[in-house]
OpenMM code with the backbone's topology and positions (N, CA, C; nanometers):
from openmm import Vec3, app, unit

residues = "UNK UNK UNK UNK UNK UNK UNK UNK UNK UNK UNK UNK UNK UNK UNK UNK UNK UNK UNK UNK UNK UNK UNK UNK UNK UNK UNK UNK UNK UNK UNK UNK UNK UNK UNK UNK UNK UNK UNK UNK UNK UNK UNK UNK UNK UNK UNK UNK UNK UNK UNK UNK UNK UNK UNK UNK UNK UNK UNK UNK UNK UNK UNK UNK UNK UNK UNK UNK UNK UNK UNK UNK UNK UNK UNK UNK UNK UNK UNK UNK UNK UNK UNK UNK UNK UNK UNK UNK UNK UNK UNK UNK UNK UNK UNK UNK UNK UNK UNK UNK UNK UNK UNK UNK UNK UNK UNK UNK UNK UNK UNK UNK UNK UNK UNK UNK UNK UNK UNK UNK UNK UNK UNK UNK UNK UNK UNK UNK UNK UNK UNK UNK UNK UNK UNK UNK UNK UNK UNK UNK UNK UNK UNK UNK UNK UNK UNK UNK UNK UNK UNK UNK UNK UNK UNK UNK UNK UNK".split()
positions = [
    Vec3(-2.0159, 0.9459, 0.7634),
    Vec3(-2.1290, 1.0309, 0.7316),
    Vec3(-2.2565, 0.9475, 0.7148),
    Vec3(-2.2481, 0.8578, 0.6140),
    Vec3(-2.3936, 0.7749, 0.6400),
    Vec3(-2.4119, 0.6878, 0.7585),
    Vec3(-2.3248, 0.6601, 0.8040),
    Vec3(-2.3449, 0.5800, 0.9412),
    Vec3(-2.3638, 0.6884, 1.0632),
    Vec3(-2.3834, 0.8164, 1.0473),
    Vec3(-2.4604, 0.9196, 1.0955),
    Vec3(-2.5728, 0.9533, 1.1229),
    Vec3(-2.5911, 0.9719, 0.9440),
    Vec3(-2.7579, 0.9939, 0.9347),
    Vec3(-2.8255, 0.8077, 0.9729),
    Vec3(-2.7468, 0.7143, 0.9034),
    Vec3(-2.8493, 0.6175, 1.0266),
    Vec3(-2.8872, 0.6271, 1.1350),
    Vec3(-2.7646, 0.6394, 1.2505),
    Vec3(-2.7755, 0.6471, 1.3778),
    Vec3(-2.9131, 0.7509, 1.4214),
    Vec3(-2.8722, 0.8875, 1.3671),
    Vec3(-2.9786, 0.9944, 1.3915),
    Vec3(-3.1788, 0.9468, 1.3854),
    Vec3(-3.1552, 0.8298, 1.2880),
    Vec3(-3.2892, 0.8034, 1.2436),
    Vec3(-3.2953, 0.6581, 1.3238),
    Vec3(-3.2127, 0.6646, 1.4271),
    Vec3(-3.2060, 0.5702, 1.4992),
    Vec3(-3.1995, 0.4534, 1.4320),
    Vec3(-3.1376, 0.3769, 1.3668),
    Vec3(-3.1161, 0.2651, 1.2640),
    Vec3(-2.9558, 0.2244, 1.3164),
    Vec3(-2.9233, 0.1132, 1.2667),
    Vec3(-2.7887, 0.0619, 1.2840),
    Vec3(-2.7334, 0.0518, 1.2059),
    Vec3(-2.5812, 0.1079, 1.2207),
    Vec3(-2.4687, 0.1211, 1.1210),
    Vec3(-2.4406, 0.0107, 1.0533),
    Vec3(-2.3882, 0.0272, 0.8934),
    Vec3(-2.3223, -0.0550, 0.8374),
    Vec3(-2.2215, -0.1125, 0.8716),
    Vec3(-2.2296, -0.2264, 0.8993),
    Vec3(-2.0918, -0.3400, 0.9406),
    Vec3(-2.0048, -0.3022, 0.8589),
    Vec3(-1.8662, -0.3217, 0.9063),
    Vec3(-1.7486, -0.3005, 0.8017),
    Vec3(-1.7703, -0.4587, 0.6555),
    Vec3(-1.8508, -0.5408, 0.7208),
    Vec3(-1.8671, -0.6594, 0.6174),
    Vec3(-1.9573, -0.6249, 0.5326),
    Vec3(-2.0729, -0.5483, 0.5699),
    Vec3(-2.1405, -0.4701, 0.4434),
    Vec3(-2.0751, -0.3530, 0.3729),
    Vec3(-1.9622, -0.2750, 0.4186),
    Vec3(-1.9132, -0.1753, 0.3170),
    Vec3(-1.8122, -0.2421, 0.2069),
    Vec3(-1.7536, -0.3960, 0.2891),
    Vec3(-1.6724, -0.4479, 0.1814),
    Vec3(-1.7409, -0.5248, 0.0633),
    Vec3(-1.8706, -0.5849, 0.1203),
    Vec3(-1.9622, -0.6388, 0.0472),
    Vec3(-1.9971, -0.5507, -0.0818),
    Vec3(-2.0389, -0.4258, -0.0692),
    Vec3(-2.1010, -0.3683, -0.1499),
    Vec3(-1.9446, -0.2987, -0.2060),
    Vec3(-1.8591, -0.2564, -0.1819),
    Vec3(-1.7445, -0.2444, -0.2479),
    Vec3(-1.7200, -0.3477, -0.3848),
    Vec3(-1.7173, -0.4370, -0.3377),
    Vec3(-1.6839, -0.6052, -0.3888),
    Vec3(-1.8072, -0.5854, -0.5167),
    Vec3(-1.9384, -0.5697, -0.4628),
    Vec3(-2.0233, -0.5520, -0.5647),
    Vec3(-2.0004, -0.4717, -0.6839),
    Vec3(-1.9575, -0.3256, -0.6379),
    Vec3(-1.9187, -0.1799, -0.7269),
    Vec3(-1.8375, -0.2188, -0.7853),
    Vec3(-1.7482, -0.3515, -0.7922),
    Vec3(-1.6214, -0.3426, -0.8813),
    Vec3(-1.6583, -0.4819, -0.9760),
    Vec3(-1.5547, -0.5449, -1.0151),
    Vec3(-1.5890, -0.6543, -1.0827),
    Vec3(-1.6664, -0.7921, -1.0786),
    Vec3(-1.6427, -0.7819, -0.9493),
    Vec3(-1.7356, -0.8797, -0.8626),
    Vec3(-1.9008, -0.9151, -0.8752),
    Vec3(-1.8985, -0.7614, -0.9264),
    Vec3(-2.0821, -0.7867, -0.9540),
    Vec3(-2.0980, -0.8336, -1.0581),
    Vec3(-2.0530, -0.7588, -1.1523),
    Vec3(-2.0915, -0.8472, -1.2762),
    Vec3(-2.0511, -0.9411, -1.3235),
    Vec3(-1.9563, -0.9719, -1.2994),
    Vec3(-1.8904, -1.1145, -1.3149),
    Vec3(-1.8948, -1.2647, -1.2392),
    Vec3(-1.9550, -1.1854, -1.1191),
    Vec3(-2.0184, -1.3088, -1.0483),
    Vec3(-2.1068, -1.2845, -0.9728),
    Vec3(-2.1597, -1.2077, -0.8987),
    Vec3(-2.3095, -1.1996, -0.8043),
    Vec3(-2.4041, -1.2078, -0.8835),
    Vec3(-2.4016, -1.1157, -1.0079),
    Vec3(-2.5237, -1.1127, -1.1196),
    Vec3(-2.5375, -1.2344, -1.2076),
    Vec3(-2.4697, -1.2977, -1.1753),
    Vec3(-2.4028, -1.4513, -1.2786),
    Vec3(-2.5129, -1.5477, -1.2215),
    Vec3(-2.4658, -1.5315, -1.0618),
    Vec3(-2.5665, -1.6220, -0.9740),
    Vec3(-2.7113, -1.6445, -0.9335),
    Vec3(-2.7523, -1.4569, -0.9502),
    Vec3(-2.8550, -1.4174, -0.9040),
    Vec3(-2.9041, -1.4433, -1.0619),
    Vec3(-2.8771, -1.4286, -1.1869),
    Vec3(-2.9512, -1.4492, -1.3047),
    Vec3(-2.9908, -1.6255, -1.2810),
    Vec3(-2.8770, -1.6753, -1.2451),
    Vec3(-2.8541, -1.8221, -1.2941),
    Vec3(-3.0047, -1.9030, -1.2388),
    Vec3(-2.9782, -1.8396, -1.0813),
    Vec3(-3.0743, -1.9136, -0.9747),
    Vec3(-3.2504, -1.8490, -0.9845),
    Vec3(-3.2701, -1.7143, -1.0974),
    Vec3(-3.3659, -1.7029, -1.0764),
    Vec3(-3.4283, -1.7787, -1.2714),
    Vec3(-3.3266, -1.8789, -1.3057),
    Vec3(-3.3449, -1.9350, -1.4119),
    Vec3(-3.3451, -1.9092, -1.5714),
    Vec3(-3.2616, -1.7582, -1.5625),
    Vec3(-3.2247, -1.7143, -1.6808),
    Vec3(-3.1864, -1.7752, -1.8029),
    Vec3(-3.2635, -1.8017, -1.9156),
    Vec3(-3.1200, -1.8663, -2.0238),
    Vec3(-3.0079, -1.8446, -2.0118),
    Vec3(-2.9065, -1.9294, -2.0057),
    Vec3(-2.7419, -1.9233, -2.0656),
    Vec3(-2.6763, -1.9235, -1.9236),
    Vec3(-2.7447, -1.8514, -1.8554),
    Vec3(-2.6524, -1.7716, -1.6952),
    Vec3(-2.6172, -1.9589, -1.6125),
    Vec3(-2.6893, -2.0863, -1.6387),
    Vec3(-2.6428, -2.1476, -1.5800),
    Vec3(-2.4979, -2.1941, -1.6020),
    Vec3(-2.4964, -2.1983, -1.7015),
    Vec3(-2.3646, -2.2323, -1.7657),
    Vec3(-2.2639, -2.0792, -1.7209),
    Vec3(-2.2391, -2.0098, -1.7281),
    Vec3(-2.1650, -1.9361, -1.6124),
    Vec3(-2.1724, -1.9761, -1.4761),
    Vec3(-2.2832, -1.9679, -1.4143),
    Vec3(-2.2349, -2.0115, -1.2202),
    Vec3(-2.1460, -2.1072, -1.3043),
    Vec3(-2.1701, -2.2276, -1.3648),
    Vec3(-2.0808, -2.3450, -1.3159),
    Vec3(-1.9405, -2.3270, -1.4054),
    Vec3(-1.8876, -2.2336, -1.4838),
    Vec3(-1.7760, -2.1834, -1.5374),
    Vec3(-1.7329, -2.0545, -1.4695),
    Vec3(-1.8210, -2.0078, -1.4478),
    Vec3(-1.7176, -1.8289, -1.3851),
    Vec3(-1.7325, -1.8752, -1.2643),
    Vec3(-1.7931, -1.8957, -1.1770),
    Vec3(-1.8407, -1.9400, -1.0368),
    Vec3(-1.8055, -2.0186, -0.9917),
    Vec3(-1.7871, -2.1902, -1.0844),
    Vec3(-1.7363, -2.2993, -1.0110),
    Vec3(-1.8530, -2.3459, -0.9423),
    Vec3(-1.9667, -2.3197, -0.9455),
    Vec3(-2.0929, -2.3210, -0.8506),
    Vec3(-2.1262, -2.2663, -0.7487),
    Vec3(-2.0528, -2.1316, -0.7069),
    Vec3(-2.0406, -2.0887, -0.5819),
    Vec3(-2.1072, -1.9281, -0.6100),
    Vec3(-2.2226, -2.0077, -0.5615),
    Vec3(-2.4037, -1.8695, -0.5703),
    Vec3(-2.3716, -1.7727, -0.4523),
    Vec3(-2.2479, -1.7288, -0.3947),
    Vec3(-2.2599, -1.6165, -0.2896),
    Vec3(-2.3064, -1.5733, -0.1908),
    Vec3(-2.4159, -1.7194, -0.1638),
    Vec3(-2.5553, -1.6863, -0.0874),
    Vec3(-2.5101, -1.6121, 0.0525),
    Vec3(-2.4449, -1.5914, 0.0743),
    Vec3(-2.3892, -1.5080, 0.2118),
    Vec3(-2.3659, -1.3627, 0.2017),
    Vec3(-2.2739, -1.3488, 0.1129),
    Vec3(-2.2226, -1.2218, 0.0207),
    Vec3(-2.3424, -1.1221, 0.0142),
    Vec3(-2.4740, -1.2064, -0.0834),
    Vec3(-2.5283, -1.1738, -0.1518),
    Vec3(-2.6498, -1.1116, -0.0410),
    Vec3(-2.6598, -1.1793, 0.0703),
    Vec3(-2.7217, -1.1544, 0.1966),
    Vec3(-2.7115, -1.0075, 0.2747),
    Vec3(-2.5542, -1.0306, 0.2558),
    Vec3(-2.4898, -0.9031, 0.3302),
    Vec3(-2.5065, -0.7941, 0.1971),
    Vec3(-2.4886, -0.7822, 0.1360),
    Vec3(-2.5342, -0.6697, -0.0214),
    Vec3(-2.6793, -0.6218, 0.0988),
    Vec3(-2.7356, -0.7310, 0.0421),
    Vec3(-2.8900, -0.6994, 0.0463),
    Vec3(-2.9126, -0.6449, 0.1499),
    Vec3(-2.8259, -0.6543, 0.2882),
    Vec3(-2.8591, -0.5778, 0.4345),
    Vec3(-2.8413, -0.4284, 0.4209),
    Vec3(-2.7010, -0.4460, 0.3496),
    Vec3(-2.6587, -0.2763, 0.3596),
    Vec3(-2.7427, -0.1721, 0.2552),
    Vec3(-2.8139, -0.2326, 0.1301),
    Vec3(-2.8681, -0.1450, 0.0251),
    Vec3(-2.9768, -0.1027, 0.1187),
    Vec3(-3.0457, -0.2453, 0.1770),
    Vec3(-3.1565, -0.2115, 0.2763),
    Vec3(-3.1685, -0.0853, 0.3406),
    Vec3(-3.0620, -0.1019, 0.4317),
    Vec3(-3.0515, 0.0028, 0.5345),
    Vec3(-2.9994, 0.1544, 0.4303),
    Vec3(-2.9033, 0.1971, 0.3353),
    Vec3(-2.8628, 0.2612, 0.2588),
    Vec3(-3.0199, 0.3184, 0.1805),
    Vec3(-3.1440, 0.2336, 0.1435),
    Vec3(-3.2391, 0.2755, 0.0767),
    Vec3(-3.3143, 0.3937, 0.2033),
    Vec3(-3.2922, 0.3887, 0.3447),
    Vec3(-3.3667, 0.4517, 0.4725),
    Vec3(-3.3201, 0.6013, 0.4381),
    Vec3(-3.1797, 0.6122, 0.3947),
    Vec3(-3.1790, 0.7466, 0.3996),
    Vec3(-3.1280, 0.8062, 0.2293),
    Vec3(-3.1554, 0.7744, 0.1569),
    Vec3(-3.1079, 0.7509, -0.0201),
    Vec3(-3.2315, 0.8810, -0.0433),
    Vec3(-3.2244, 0.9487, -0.1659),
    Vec3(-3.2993, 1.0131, -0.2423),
    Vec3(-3.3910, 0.9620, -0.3417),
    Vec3(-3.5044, 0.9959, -0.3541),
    Vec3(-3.5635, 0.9515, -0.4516),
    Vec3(-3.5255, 1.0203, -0.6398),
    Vec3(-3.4147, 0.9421, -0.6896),
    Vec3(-3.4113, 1.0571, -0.8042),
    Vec3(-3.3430, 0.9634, -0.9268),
    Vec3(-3.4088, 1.0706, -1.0550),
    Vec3(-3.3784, 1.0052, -1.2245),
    Vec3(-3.2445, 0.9481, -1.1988),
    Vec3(-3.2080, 0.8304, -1.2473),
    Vec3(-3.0853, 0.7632, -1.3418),
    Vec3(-3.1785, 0.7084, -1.4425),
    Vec3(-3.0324, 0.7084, -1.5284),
    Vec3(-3.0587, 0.6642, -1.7119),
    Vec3(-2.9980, 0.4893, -1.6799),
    Vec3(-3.0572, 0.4129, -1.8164),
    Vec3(-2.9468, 0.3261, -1.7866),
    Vec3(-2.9749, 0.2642, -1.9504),
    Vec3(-2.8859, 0.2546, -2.0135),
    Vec3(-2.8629, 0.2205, -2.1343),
    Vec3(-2.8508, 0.0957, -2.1501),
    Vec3(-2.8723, 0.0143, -2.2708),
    Vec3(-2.8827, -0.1163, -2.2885),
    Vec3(-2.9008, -0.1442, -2.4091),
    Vec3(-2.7814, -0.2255, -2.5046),
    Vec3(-2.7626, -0.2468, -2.5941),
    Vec3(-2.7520, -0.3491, -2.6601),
    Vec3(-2.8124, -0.4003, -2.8008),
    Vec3(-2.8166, -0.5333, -2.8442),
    Vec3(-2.9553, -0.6033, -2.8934),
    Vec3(-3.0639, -0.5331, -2.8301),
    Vec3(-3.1987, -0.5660, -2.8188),
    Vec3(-3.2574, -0.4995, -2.7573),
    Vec3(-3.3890, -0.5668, -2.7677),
    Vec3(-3.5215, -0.4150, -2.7290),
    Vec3(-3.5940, -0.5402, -2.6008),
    Vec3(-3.7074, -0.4496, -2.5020),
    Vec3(-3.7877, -0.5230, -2.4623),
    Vec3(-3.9055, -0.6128, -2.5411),
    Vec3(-3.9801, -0.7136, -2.4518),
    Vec3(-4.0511, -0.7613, -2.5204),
    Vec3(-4.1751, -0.6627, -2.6022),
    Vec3(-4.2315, -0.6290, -2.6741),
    Vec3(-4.3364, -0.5984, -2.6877),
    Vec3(-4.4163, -0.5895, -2.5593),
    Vec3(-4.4724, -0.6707, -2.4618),
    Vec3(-4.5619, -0.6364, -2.3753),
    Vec3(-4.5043, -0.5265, -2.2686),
    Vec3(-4.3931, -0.5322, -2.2674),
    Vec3(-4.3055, -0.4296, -2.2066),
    Vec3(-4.3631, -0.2671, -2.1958),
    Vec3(-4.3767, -0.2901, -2.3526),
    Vec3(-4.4005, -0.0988, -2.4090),
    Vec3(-4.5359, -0.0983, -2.4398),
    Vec3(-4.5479, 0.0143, -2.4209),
    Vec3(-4.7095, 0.0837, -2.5283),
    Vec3(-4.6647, 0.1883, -2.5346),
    Vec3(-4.7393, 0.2791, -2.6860),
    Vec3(-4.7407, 0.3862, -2.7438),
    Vec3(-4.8488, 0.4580, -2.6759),
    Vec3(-4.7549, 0.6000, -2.6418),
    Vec3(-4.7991, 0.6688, -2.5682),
    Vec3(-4.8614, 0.7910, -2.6486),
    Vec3(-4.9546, 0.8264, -2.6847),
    Vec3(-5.0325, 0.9095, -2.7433),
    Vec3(-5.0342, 1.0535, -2.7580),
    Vec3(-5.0501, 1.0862, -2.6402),
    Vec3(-5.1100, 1.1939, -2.5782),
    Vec3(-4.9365, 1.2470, -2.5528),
    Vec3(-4.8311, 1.2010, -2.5378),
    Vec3(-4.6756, 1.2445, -2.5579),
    Vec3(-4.5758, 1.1909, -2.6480),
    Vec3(-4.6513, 1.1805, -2.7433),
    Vec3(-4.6016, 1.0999, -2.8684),
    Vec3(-4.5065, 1.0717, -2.8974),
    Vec3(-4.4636, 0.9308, -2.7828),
    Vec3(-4.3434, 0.8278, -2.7901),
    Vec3(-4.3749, 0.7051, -2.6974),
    Vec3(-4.2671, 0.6465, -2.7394),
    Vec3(-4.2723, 0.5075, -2.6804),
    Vec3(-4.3010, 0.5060, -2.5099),
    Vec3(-4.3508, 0.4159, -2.4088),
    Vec3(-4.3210, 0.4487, -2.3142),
    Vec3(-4.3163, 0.3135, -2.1951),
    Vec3(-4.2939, 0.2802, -2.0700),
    Vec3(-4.2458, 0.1103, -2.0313),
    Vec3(-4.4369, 0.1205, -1.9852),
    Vec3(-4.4812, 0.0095, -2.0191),
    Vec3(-4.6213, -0.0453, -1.9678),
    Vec3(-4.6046, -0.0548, -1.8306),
    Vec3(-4.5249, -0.0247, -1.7405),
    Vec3(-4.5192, -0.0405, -1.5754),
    Vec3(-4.5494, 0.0628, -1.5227),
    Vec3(-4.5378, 0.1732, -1.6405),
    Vec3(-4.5602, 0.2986, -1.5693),
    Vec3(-4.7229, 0.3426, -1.5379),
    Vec3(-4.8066, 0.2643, -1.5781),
    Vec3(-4.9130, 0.3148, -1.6217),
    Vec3(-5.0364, 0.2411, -1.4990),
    Vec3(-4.9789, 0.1428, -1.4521),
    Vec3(-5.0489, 0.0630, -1.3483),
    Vec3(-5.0015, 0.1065, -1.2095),
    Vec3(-5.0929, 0.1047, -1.1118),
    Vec3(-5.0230, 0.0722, -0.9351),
    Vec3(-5.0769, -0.0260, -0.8755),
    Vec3(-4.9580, -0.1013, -0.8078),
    Vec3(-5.0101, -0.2193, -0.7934),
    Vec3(-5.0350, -0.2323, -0.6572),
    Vec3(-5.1364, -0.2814, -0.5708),
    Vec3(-5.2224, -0.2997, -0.4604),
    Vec3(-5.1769, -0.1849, -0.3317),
    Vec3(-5.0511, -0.1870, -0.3459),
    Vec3(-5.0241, -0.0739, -0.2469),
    Vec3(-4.9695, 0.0636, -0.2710),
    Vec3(-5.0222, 0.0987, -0.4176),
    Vec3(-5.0169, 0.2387, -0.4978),
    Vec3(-4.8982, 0.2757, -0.5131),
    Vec3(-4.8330, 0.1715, -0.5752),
    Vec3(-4.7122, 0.1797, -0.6367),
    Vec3(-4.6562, 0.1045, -0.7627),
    Vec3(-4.5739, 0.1916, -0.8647),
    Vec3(-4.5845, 0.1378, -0.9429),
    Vec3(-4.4517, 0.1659, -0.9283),
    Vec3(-4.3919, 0.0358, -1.0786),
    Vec3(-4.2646, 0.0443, -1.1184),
    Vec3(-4.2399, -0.1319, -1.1431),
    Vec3(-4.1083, -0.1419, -1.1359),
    Vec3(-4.0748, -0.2784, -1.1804),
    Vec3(-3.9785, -0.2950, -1.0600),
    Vec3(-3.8897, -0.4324, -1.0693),
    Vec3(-3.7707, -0.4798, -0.9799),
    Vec3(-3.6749, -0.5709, -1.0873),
    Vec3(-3.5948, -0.5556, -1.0512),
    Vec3(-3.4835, -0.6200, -1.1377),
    Vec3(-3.4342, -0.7133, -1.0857),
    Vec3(-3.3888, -0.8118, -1.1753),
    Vec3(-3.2996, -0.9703, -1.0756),
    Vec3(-3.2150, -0.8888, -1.0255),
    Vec3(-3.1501, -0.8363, -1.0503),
    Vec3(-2.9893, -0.7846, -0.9559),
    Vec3(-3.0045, -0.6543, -0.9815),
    Vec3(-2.9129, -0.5962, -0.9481),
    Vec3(-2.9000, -0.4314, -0.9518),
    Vec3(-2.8653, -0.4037, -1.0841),
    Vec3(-2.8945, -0.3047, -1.1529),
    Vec3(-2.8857, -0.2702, -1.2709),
    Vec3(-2.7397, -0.1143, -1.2398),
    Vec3(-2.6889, -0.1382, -1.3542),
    Vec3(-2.6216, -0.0401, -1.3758),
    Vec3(-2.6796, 0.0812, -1.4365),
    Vec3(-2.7027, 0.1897, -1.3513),
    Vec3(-2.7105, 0.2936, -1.3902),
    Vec3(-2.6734, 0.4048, -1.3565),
    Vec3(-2.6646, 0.5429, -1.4433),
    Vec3(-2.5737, 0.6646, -1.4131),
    Vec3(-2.6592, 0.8048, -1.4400),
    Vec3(-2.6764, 0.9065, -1.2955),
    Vec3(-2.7351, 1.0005, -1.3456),
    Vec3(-2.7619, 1.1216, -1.4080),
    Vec3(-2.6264, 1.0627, -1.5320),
    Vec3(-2.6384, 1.1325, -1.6564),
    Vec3(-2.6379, 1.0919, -1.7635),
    Vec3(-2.7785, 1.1522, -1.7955),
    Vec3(-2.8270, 1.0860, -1.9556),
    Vec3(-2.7149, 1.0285, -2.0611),
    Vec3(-2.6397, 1.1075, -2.1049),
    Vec3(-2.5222, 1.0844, -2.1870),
    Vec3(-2.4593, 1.0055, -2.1751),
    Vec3(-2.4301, 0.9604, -2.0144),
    Vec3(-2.3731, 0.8427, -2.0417),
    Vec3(-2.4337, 0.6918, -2.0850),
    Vec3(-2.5501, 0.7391, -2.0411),
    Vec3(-2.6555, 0.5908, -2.0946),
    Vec3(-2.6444, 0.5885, -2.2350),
    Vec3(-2.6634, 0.7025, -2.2559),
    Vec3(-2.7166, 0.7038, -2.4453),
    Vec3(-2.5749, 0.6493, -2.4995),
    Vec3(-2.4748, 0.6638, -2.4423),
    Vec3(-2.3541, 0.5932, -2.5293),
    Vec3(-2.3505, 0.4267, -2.4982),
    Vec3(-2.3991, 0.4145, -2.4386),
    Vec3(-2.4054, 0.2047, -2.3895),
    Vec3(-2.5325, 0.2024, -2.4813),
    Vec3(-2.6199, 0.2438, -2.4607),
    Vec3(-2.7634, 0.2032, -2.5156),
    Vec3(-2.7389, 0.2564, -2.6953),
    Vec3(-2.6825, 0.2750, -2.7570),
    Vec3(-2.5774, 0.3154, -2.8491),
    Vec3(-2.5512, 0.2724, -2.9439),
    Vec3(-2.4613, 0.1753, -2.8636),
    Vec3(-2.3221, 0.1229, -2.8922),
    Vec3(-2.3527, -0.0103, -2.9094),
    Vec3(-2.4794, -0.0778, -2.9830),
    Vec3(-2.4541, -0.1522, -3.1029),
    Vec3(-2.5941, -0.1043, -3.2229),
    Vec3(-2.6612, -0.1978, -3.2643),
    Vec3(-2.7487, -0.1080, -3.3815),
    Vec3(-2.8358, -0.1252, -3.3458),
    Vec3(-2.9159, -0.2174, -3.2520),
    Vec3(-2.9981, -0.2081, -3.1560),
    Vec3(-3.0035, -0.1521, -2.9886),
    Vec3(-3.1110, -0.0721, -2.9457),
    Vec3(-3.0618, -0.0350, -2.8094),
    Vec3(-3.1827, 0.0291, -2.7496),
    Vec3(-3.1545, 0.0595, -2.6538),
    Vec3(-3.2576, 0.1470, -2.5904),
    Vec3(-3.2079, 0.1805, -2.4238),
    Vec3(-3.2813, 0.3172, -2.3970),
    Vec3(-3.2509, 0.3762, -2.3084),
    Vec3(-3.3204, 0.4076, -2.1848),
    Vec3(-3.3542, 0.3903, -2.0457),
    Vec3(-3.4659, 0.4096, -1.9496),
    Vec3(-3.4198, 0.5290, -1.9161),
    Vec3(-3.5187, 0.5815, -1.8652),
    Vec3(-3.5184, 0.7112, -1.7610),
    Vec3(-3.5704, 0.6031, -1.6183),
    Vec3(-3.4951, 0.6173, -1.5236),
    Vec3(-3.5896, 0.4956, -1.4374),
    Vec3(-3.6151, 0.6364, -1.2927),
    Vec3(-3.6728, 0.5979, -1.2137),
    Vec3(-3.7149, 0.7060, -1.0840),
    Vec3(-3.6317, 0.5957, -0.9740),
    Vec3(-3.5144, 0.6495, -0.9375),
    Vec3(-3.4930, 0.5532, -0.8410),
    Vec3(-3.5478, 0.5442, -0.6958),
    Vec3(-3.5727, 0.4223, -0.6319),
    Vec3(-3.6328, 0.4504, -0.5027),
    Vec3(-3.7483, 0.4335, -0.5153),
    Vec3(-3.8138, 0.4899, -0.3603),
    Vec3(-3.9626, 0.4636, -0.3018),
    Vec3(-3.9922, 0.5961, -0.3096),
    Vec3(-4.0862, 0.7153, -0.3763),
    Vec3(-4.0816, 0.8168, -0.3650),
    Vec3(-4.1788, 0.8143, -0.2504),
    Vec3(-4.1277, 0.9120, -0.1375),
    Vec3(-4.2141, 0.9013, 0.0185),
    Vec3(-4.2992, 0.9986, 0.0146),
] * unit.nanometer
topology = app.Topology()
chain = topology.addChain("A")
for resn in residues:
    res = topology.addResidue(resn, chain)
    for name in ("N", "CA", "C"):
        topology.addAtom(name, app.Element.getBySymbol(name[0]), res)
């Protein structure tokens, strides 16, 4: 079915090495090691010391290539729409947020700018886990005594 609507929009199908890729991603694989690498190499505290214990030193750079082809092509025909994504333990920095006035609550400072090509939003080192139902965020974002919860817009809205 999605290697359908590609074709139709004239685009090229997902390799069977990108459906295992991103399989591989959806399961333990991501978080335990693609996100390990991709934190490590874009210089995260702590994450180096994982690549070279969970990883062994081995950054995926191929793997991580093929991910990136198929989301690519997968973003051509995707929806633009709300997921939540919960996050627990700590808050953003301060420059993160501003108080929003006029809807009296907190709200992310990214939302409020567009940047040169009238778009706003943020990007994440790796893919973030998220689900598009509220409830389930609010139980991760939760589930310790610090937390917090996004509403994020997924996508390029066209």
């Amino acid at each position: 079915e999605v290697n359908a609507k590609l074709a139709a929009l004239g685009l090229p199908e997902l390799t069977p090495a990108m459906l295992v890729a991103i399989r591989l991603y959806l399961g333990t694989m991501g978080k335990n090691k693609y996100n390990v690498a991709l934190r490590a190499k874009a210089g995260m505290p702590g994450f180096e010391k994982g690549l070279e214990e969970r990883n062994r030193g081995n950054t995926y750079v191929q793997t991580l290539h093929t991910i990136s082809a198929a989301v690519k092509s997968l973003a051509k025909i995707a929806q633009s729409v709300p997921v939540w994504r919960g996050v627990a333990g700590g808050l953003p920095e301060k420059s993160f947020l501003f108080f929003d006035a006029k809807q009296s609550r907190i709200s992310h400072s990214l939302l409020t700018h567009l940047d040169k090509h009238g778009i706003r939003g943020g990007v994440e080192i790796c893919a973030a886990g998220c689900s598009p139902k509220e409830a389930v965020s609010v139980k991760w974002g939760t589930s310790a005594d610090v937390g917090v919860v996004f509403e994020i817009q997924a996508g390029v809205q066209r």
